[in-house]
PDBQT receptor file of N, H, CA, C and O in Angstrom, charges set to zero:
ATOM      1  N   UNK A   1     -18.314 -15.165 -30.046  1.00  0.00    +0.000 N 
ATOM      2  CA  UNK A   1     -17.609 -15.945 -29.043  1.00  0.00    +0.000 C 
ATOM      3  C   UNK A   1     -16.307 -16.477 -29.647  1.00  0.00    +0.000 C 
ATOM      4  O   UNK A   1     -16.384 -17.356 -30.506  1.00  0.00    +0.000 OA
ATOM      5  N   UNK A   2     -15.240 -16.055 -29.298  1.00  0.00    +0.000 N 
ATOM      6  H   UNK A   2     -15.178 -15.342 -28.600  1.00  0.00    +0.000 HD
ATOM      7  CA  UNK A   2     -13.796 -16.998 -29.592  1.00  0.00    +0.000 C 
ATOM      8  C   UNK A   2     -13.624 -17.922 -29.045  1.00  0.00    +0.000 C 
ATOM      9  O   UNK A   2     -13.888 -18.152 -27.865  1.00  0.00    +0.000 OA
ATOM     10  N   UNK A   3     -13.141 -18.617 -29.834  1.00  0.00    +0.000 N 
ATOM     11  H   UNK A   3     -12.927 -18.430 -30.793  1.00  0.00    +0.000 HD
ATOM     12  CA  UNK A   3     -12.280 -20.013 -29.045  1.00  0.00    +0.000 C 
ATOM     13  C   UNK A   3     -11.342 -20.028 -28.505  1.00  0.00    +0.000 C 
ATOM     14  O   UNK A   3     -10.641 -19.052 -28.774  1.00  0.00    +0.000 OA
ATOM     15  N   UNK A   4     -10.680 -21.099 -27.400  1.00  0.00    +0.000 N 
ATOM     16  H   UNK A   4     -11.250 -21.891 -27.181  1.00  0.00    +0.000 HD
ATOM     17  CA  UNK A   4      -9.834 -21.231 -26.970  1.00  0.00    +0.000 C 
ATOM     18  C   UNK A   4      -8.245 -21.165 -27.694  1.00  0.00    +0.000 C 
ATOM     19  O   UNK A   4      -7.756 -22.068 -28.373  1.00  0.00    +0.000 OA
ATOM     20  N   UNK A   5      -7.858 -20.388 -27.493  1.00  0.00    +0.000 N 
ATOM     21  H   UNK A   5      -8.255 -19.655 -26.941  1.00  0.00    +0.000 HD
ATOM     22  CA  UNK A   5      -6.131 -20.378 -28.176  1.00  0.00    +0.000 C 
ATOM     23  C   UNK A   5      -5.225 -21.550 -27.744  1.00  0.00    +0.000 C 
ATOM     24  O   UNK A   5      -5.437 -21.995 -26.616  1.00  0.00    +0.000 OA
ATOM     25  N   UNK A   6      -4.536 -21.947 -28.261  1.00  0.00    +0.000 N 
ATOM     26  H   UNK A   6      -4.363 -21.586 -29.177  1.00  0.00    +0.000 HD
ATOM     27  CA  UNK A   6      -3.222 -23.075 -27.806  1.00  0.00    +0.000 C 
ATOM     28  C   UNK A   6      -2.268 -22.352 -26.944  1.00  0.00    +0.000 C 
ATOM     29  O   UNK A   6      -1.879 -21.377 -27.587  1.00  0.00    +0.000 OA
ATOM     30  N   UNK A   7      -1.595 -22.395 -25.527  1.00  0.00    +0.000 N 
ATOM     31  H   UNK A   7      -1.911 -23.187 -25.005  1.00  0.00    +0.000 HD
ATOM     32  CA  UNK A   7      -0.172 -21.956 -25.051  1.00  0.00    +0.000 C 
ATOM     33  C   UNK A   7       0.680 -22.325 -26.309  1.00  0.00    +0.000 C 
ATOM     34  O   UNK A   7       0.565 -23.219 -27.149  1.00  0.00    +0.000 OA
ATOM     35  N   UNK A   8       1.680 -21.193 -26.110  1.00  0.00    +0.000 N 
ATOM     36  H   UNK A   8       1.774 -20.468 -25.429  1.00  0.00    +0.000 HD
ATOM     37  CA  UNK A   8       2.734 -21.719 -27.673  1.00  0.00    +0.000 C 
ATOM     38  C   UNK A   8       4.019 -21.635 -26.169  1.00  0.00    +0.000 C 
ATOM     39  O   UNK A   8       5.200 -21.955 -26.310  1.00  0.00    +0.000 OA
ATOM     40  N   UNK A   9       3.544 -21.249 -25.123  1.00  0.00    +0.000 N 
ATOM     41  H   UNK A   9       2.585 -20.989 -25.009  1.00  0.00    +0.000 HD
ATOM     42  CA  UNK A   9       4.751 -21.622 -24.009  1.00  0.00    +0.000 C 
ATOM     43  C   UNK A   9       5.136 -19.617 -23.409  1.00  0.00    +0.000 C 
ATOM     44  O   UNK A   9       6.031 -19.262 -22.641  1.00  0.00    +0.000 OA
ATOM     45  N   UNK A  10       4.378 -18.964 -23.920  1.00  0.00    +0.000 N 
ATOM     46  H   UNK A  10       3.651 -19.252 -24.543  1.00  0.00    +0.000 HD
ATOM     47  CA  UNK A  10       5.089 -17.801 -23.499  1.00  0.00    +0.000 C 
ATOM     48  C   UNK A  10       4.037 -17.100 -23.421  1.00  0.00    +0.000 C 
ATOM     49  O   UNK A  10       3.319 -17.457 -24.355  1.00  0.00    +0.000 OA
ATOM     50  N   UNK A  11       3.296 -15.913 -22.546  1.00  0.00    +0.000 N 
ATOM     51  H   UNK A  11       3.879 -15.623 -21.787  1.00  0.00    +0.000 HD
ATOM     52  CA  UNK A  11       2.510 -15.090 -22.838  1.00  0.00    +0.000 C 
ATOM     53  C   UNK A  11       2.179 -14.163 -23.982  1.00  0.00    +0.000 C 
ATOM     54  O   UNK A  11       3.015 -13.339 -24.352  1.00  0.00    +0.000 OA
ATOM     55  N   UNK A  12       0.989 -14.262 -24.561  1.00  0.00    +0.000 N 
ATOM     56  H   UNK A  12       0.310 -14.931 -24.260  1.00  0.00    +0.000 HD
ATOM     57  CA  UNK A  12       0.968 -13.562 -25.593  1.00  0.00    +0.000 C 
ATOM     58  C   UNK A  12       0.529 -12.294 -25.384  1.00  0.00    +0.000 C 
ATOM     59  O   UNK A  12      -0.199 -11.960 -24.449  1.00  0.00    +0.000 OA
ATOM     60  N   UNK A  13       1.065 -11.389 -26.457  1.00  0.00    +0.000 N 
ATOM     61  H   UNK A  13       1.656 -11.660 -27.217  1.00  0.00    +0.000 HD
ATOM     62  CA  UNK A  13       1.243  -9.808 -26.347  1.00  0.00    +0.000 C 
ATOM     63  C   UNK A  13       0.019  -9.057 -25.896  1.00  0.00    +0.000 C 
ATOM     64  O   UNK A  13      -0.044  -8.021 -25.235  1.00  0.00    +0.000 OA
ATOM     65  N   UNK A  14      -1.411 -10.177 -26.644  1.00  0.00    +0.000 N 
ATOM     66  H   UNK A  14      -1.359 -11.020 -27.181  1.00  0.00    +0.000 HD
ATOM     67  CA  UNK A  14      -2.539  -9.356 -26.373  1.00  0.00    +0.000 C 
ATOM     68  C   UNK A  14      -3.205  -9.570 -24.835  1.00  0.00    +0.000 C 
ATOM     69  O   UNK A  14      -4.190  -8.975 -24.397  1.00  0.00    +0.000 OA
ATOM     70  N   UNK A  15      -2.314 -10.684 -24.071  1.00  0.00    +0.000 N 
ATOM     71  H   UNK A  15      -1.514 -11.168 -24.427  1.00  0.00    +0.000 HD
ATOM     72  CA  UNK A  15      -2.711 -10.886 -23.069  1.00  0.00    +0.000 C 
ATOM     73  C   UNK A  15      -2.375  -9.815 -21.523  1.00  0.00    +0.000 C 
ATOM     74  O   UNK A  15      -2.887  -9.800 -20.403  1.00  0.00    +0.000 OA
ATOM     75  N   UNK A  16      -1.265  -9.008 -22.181  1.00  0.00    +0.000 N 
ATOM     76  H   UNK A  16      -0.850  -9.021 -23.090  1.00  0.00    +0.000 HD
ATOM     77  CA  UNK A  16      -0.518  -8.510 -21.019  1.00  0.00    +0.000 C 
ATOM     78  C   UNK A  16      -1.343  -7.146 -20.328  1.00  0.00    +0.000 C 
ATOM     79  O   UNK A  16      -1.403  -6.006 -20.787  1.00  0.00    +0.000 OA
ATOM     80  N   UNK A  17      -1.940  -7.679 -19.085  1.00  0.00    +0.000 N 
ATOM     81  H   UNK A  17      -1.891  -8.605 -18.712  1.00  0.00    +0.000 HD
ATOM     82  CA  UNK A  17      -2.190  -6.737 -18.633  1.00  0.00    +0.000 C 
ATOM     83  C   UNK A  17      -3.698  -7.482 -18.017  1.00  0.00    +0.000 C 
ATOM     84  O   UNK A  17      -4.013  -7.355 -16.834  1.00  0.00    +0.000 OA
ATOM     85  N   UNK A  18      -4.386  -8.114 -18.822  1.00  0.00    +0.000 N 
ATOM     86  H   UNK A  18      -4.131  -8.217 -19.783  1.00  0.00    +0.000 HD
ATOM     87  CA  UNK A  18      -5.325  -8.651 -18.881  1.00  0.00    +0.000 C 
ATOM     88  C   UNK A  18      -5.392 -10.023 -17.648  1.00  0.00    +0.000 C 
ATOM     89  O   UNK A  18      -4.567 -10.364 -16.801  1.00  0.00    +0.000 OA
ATOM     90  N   UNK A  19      -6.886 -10.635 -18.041  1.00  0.00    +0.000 N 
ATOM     91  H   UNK A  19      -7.556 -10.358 -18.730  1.00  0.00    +0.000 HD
ATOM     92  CA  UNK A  19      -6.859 -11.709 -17.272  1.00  0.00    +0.000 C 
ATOM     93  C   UNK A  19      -7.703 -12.771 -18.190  1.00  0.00    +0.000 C 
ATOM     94  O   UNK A  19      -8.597 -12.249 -18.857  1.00  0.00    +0.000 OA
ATOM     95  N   UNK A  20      -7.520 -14.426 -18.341  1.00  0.00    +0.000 N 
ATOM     96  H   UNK A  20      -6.794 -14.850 -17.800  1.00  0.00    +0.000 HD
ATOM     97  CA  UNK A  20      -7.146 -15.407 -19.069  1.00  0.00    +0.000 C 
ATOM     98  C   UNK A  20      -8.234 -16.233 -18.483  1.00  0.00    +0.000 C 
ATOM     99  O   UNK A  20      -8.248 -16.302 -17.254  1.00  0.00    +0.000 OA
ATOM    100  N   UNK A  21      -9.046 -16.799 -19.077  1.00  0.00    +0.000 N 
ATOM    101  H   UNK A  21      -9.034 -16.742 -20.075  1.00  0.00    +0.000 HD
ATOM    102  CA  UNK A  21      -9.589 -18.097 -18.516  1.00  0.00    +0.000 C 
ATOM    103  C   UNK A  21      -8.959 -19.087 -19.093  1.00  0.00    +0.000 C 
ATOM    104  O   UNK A  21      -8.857 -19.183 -20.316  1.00  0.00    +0.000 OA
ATOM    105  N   UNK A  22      -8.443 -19.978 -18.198  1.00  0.00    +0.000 N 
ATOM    106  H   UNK A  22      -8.526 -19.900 -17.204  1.00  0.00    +0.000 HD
ATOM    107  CA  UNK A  22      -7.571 -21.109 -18.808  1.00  0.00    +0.000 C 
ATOM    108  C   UNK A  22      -7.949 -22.719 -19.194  1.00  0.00    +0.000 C 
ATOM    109  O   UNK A  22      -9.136 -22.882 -18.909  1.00  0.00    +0.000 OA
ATOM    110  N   UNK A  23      -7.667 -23.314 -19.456  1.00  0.00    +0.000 N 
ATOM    111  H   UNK A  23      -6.704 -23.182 -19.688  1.00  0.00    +0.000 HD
ATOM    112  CA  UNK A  23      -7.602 -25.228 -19.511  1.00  0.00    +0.000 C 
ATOM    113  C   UNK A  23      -5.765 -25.987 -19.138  1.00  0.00    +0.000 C 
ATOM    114  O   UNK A  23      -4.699 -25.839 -19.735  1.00  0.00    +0.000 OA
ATOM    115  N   UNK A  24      -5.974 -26.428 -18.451  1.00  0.00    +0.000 N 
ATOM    116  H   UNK A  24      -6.841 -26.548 -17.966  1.00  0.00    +0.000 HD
ATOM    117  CA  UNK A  24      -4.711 -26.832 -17.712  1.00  0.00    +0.000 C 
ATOM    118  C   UNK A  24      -4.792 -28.348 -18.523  1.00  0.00    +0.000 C 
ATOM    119  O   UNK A  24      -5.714 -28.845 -19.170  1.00  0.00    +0.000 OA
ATOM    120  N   UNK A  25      -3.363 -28.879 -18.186  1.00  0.00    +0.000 N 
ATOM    121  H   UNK A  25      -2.614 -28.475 -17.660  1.00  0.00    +0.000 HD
ATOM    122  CA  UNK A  25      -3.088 -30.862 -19.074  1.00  0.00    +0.000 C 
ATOM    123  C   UNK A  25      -3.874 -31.353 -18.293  1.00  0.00    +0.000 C 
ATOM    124  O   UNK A  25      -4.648 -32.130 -18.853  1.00  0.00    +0.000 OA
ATOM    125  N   UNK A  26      -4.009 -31.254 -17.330  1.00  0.00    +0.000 N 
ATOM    126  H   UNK A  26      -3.380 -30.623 -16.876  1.00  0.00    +0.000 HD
ATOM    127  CA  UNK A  26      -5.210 -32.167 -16.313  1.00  0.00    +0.000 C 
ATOM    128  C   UNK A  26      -6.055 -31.911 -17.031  1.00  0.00    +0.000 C 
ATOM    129  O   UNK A  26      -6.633 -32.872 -16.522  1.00  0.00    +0.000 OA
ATOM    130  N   UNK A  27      -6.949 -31.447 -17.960  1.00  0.00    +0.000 N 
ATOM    131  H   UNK A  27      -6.480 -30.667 -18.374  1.00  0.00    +0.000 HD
ATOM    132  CA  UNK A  27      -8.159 -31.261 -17.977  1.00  0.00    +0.000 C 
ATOM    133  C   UNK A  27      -9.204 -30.121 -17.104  1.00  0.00    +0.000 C 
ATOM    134  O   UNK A  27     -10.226 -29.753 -17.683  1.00  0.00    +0.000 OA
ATOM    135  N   UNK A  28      -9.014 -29.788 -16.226  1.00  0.00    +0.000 N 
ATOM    136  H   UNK A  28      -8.184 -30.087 -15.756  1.00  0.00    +0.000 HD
ATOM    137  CA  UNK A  28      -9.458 -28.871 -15.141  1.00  0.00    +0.000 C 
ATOM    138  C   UNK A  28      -9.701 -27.253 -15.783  1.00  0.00    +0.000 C 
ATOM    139  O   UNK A  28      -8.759 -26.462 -15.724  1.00  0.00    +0.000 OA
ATOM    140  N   UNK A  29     -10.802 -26.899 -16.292  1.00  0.00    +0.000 N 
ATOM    141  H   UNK A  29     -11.567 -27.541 -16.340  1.00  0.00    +0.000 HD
ATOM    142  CA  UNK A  29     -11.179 -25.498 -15.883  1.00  0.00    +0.000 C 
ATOM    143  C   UNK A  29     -11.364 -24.983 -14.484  1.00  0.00    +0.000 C 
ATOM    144  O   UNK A  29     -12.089 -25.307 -13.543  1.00  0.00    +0.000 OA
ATOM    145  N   UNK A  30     -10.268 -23.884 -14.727  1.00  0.00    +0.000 N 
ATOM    146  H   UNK A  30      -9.680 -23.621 -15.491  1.00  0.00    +0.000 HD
ATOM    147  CA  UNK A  30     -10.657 -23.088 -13.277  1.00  0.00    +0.000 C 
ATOM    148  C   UNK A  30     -11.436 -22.499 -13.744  1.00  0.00    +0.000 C 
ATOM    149  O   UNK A  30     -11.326 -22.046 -14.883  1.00  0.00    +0.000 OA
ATOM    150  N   UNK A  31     -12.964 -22.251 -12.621  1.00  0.00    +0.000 N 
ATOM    151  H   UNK A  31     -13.054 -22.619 -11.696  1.00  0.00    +0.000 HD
ATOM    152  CA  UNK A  31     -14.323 -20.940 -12.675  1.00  0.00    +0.000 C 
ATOM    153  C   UNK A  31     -13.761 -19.854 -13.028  1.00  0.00    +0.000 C 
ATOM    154  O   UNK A  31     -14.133 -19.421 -14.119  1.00  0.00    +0.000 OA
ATOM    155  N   UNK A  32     -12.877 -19.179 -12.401  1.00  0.00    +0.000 N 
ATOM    156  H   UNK A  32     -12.574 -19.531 -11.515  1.00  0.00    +0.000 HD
ATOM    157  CA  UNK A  32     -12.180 -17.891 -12.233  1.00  0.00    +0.000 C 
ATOM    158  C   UNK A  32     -11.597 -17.360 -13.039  1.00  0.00    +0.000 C 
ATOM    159  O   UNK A  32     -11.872 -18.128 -13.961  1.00  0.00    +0.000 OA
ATOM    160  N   UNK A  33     -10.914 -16.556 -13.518  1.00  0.00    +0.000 N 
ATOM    161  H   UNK A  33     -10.691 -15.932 -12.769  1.00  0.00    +0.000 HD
ATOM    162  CA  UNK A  33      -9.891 -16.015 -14.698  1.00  0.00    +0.000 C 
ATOM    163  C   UNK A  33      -8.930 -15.744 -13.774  1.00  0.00    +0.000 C 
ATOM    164  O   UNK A  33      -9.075 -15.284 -12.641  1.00  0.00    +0.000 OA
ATOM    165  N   UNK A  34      -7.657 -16.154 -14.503  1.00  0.00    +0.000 N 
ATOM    166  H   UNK A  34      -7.539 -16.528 -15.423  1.00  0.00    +0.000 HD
ATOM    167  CA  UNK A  34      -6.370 -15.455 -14.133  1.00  0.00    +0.000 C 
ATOM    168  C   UNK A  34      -5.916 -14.005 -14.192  1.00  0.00    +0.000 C 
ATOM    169  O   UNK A  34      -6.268 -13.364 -15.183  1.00  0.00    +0.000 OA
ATOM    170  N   UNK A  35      -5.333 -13.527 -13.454  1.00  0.00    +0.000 N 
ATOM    171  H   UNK A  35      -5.047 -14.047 -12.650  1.00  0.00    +0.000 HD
ATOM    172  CA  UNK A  35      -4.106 -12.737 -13.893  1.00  0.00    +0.000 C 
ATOM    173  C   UNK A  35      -2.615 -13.150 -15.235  1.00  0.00    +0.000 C 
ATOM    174  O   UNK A  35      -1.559 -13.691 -14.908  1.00  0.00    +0.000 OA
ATOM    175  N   UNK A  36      -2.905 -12.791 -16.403  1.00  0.00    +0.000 N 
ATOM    176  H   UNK A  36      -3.763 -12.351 -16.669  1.00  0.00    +0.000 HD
ATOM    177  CA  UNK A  36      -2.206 -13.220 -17.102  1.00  0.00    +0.000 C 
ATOM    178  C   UNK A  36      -0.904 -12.866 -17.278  1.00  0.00    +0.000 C 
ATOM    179  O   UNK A  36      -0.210 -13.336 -18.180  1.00  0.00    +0.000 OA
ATOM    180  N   UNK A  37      -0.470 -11.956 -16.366  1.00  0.00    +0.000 N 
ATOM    181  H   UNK A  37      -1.034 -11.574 -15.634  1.00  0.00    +0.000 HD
ATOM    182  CA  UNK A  37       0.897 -11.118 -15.908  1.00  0.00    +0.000 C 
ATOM    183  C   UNK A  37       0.900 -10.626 -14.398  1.00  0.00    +0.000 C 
ATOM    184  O   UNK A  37       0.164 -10.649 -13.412  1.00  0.00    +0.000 OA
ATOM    185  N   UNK A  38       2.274 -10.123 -14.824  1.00  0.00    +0.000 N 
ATOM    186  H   UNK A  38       2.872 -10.104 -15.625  1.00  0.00    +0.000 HD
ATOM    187  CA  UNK A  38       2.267  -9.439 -13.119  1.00  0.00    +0.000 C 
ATOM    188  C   UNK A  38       3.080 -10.607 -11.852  1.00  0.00    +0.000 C 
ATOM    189  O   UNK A  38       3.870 -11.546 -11.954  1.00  0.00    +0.000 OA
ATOM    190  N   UNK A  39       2.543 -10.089 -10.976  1.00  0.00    +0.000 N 
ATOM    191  H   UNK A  39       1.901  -9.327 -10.894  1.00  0.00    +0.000 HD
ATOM    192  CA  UNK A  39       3.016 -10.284  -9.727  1.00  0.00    +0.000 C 
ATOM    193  C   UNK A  39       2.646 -11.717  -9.630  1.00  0.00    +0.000 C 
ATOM    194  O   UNK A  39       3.408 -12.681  -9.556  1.00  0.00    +0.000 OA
ATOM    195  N   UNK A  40       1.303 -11.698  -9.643  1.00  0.00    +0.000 N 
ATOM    196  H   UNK A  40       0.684 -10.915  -9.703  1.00  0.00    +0.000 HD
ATOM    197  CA  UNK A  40       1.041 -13.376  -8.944  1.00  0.00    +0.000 C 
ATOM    198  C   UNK A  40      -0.019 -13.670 -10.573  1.00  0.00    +0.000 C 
ATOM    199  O   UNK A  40      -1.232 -13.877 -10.564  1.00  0.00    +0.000 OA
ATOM    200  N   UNK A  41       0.689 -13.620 -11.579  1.00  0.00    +0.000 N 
ATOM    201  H   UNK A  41       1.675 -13.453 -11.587  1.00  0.00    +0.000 HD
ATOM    202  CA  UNK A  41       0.085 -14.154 -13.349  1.00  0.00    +0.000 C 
ATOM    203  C   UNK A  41       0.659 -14.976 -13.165  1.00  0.00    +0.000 C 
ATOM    204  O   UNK A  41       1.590 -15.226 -12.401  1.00  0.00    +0.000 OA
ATOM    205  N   UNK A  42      -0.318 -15.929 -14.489  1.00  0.00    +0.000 N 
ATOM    206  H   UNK A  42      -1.075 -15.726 -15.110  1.00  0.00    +0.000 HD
ATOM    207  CA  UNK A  42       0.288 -17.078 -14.616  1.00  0.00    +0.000 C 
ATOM    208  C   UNK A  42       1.392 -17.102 -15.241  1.00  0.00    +0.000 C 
ATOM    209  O   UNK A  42       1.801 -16.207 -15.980  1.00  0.00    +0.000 OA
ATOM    210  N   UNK A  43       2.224 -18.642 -14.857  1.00  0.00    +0.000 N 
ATOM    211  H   UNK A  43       1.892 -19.369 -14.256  1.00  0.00    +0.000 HD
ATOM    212  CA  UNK A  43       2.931 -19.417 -15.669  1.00  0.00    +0.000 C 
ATOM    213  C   UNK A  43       2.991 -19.998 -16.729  1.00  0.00    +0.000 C 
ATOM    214  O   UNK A  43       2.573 -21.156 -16.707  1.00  0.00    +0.000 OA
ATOM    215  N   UNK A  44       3.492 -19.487 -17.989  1.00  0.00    +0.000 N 
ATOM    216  H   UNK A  44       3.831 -18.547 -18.007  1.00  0.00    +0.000 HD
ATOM    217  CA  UNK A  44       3.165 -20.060 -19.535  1.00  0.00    +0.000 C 
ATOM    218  C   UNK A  44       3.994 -20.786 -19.810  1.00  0.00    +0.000 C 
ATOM    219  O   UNK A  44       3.959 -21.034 -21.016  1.00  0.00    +0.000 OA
ATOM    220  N   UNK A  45       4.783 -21.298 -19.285  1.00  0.00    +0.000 N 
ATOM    221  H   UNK A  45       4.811 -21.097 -18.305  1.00  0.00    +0.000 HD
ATOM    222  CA  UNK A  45       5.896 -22.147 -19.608  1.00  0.00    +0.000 C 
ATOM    223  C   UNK A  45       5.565 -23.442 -19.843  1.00  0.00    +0.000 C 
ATOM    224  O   UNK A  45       4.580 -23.779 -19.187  1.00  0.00    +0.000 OA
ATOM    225  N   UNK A  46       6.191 -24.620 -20.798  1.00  0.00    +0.000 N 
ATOM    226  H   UNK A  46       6.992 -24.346 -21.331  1.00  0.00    +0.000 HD
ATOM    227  CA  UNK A  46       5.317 -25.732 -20.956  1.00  0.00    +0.000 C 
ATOM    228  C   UNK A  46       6.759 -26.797 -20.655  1.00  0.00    +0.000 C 
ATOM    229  O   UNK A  46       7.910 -26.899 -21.080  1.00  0.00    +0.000 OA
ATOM    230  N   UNK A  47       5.962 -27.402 -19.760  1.00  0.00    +0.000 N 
ATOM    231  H   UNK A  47       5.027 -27.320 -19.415  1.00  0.00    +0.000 HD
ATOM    232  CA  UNK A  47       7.073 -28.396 -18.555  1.00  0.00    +0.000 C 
ATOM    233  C   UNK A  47       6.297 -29.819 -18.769  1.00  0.00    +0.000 C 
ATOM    234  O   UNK A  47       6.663 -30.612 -17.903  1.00  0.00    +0.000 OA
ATOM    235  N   UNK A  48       5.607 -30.219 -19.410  1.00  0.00    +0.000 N 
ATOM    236  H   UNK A  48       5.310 -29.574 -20.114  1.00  0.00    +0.000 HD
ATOM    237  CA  UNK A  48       4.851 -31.225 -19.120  1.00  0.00    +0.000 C 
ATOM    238  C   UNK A  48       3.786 -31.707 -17.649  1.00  0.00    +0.000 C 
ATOM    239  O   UNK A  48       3.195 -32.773 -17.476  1.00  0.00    +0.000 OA
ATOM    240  N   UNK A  49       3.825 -30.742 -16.940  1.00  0.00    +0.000 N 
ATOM    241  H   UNK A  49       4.305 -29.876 -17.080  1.00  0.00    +0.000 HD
ATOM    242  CA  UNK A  49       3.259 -31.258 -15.764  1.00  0.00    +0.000 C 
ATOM    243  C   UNK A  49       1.683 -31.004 -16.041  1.00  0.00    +0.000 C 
ATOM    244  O   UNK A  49       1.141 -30.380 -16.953  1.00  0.00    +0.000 OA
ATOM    245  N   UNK A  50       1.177 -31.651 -15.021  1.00  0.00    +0.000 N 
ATOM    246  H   UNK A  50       1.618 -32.157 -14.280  1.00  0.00    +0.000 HD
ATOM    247  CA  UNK A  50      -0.387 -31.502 -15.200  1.00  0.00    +0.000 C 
ATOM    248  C   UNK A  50      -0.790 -29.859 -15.535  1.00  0.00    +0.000 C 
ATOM    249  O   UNK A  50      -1.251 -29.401 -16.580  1.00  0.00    +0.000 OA
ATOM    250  N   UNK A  51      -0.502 -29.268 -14.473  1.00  0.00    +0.000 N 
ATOM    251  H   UNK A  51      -0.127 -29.640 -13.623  1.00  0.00    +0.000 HD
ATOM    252  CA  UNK A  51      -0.972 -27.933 -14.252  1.00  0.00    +0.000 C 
ATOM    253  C   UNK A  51      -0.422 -26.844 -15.453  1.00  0.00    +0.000 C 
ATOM    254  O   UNK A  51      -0.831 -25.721 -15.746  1.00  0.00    +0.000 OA
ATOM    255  N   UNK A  52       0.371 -27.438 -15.856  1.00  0.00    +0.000 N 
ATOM    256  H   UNK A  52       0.703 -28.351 -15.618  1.00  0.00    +0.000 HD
ATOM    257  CA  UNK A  52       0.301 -26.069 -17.029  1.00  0.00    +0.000 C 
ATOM    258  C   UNK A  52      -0.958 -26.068 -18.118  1.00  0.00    +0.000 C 
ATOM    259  O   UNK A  52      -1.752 -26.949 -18.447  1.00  0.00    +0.000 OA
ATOM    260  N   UNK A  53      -0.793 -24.754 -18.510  1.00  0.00    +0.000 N 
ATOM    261  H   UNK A  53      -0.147 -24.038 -18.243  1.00  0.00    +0.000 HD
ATOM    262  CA  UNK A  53      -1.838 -24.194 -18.999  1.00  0.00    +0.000 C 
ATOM    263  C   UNK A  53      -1.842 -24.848 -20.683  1.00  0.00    +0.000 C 
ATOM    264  O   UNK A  53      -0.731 -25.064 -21.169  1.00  0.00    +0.000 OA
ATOM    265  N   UNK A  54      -2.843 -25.092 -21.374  1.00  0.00    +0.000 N 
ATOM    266  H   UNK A  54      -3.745 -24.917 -20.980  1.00  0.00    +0.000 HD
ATOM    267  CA  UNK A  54      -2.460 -25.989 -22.203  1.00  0.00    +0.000 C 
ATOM    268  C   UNK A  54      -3.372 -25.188 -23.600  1.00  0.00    +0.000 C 
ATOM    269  O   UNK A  54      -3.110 -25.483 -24.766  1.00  0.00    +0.000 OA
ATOM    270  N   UNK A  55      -4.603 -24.013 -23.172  1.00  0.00    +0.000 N 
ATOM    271  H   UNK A  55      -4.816 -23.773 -22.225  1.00  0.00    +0.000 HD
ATOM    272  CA  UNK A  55      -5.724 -23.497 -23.916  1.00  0.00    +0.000 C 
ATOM    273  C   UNK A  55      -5.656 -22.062 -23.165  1.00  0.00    +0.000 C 
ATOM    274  O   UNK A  55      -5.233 -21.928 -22.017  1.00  0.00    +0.000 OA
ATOM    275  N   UNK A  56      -6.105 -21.075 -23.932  1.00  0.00    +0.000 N 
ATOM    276  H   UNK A  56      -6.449 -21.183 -24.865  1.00  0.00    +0.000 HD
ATOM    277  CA  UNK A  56      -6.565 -19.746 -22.895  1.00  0.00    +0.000 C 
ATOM    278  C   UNK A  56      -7.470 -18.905 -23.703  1.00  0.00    +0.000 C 
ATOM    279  O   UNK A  56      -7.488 -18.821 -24.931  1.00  0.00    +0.000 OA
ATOM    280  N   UNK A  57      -8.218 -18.293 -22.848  1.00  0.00    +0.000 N 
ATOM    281  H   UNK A  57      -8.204 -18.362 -21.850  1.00  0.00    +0.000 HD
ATOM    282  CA  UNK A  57      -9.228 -17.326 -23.498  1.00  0.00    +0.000 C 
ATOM    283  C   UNK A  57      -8.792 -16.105 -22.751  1.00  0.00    +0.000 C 
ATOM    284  O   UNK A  57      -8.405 -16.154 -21.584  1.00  0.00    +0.000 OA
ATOM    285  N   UNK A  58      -8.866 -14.993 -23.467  1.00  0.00    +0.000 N 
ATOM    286  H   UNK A  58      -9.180 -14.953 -24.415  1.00  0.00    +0.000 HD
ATOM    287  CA  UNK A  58      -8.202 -13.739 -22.908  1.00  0.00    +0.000 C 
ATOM    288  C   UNK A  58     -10.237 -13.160 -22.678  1.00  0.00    +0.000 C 
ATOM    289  O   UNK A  58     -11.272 -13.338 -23.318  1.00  0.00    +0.000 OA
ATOM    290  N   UNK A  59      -9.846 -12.453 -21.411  1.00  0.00    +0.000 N 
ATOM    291  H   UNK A  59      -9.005 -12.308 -20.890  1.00  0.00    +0.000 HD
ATOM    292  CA  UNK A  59     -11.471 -12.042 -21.188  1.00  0.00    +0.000 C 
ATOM    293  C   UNK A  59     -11.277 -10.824 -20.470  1.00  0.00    +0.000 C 
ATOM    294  O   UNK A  59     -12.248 -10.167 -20.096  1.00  0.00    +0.000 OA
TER     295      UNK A  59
């Protein structure tokens, strides 16, 4: 089992293509996995707001 990775603010290489279970600044696990690219992937950018992604597990 791996652990959760840190956002460093940009998608990482091994993620592309894939899909991400995340931890957002709120605290909030989404059930679901992301799309970690693409059309409707997430946002890795780090803005301070709640909702960015703050941990990710590539799955």
């Amino acid at each position: 089992m791996t652990l959760p990775q840190p956002n460093t603010g940009r998608r990482p290489e091994a993620a592309a293509g894939k899909r991400v279970n995340v931890t957002l600044r709120n605290g909030m696990r989404p059930a679901e996995s992301w799309a970690a690219d693409g059309r409707a992937g997430c946002n890795w950018s780090l803005n301070g707001h709640p909702f960015d992604i703050t941990h990710f597990k590539i799955v």
